[in-house]
C-alpha positions in Angstrom: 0.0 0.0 0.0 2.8 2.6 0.7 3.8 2.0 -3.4 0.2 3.5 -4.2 0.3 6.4 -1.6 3.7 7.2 -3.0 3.0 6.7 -7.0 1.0 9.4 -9.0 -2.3 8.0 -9.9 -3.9 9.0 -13.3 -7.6 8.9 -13.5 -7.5 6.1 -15.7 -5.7 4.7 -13.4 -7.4 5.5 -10.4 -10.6 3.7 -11.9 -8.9 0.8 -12.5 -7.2 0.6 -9.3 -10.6 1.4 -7.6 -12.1 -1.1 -9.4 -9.1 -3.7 -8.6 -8.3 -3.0 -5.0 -11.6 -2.1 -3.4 -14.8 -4.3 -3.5 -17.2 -1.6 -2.5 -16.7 2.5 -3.0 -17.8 4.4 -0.4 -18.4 8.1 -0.1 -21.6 8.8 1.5 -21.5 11.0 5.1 -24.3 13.3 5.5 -22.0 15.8 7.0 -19.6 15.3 3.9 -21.5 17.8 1.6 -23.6 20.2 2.2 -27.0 18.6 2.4 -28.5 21.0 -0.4 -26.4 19.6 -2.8 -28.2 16.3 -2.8 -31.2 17.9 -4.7 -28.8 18.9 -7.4 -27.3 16.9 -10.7 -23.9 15.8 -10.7 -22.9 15.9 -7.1 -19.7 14.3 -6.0 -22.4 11.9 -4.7 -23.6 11.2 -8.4 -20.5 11.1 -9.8 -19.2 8.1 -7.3 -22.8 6.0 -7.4 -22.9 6.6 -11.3 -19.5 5.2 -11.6 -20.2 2.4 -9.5 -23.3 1.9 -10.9 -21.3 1.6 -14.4 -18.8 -0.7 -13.3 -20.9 -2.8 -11.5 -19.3 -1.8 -8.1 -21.2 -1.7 -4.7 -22.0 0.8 -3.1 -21.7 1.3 0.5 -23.2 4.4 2.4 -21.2 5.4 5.1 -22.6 7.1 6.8 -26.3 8.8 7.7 -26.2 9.1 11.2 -23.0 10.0 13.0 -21.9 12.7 15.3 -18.2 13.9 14.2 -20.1 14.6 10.6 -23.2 16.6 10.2 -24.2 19.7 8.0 -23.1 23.1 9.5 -26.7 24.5 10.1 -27.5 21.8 12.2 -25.9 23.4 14.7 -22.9 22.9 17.6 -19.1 22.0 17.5 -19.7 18.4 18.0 -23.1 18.0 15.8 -25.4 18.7 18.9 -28.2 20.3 16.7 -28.0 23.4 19.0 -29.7 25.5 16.1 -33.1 23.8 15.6 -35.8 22.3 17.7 -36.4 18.7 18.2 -39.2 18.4 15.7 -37.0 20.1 13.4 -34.2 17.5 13.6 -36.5 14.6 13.5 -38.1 16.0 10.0 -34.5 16.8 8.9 -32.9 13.5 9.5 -36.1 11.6 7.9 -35.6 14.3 5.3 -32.5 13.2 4.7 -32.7 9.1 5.0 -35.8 9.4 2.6 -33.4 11.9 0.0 -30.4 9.3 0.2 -32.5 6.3 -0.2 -34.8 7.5 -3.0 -31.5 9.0 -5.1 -29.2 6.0 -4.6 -31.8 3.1 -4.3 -28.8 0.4 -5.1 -26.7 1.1 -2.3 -26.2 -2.7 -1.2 -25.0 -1.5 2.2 -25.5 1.5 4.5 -23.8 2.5 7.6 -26.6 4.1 8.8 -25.7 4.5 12.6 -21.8 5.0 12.9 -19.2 5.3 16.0 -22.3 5.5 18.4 -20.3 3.7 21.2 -20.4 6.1 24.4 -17.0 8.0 24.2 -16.9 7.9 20.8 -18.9 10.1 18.8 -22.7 9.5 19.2 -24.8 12.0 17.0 -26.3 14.4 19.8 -28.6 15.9 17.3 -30.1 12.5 16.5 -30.3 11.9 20.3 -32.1 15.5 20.6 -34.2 14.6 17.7 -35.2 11.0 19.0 -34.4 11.1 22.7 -32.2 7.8 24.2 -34.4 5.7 21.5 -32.5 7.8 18.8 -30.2 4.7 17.3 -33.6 2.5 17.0 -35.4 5.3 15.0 -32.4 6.0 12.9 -32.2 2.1 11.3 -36.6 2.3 12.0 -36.5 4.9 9.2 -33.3 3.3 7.0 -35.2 -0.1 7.0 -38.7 2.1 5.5 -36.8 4.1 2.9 -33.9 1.6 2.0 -35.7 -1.8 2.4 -32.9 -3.2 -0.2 -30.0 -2.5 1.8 -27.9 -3.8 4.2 -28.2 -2.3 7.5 -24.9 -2.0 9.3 -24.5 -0.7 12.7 -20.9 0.5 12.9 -18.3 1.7 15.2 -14.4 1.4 15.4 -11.9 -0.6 17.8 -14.9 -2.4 19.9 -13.2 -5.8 20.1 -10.0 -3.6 21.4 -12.0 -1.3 24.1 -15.5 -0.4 25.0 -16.4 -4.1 23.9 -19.3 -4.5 27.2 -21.0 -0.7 25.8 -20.9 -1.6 22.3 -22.3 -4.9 23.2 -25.3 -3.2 25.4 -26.0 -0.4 22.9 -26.3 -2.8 19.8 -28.5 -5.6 21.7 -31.6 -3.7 21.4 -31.8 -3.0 17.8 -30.5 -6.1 16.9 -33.4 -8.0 19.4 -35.4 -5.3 17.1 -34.5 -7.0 13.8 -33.6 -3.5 12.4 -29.9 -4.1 12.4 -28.8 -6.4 9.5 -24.9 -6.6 10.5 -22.0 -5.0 12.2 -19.4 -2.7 11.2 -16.2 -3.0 13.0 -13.8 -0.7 11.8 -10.0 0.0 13.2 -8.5 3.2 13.8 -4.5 2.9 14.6 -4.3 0.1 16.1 -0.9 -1.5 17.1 -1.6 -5.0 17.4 
């Protein structure tokens, strides 16, 4: 992997490496772009689907829900939703679930609930929005507006630390039958 980070990549050869190296692209945080743009053509969103779409790649979401990544209005440093009400969040994040799901319908898997773990970076807005049930609503609403994709609950470095919260938070939606797997990323790890 260091060759590639070190070598120049053309575009032609960046879709063939993508095409090669990775078995799913992924590119799809709310907080990423500006939530407008996903009313508009030819988004960096569009351009990534499309391609996959053309070379019969997957698509993964990652993700809808997630507190270090939200749109700016929403409001606080760490995605708290400090500039709208409640009500407000709730029809923004179904807003936004219903927008993904109905412009990318063949996204084979979708993070929609990421790094939710306590201490890592639960998405306060979604918690304002929802109250404690806020996880349960969030894959509630990705199961009615994505009923083709994968639901992934994911989170990073769980089977390192934090195993016994990630194991109580995920219980419930799993008991649910909202969650269709688990995402367990790694961030730095040593060994």
């Amino acid at each position: 992997m260091d060759a590639i980070r070190s070598c120049y990549l053309t575009t032609v050869n960046k879709r063939v490496f993508y095409r090669v190296r990775f078995n799913y692209l992924n590119r799809f945080r709310y907080g990423a772009y500006p939530y407008e743009k996903i009313t508009k053509t030819r988004t960096p969103l569009d351009r990534v689907y499309n391609y996959a779409r053309q070379h019969n790649i997957p698509v993964k979401g990652h993700t809808l829900v997630w507190g270090s990544q939200c749109p700016a209005w929403i409001g606080g440093s760490r995605c708290e939703g400090t500039n709208l009400s409640a009500s407000d969040l709730a029809d923004e994040i179904e807003s936004w679930i219903r927008d993904y799901c109905t412009r990318y319908p063949d996204t084979r898997y979708l993070d929609v609930v990421n790094e939710a773990t306590p201490g890592h970076a639960p998405a306060g807005y979604a918690q304002k929005a929802f109250g404690n049930n806020w996880i349960m609503k969030s894959f509630q609403l990705a199961k009615q507006y994505c009923p083709n994709s994968t639901l992934i609950l994911n989170d990073y470095n769980v089977l390192s630390w934090n195993t016994q919260e990630f194991i109580a938070m995920a219980k419930p939606v799993i008991a649910a039958g909202v969650v269709d797997a688990i995402g367990l990323q790694a961030h730095g790890l040593a060994d």
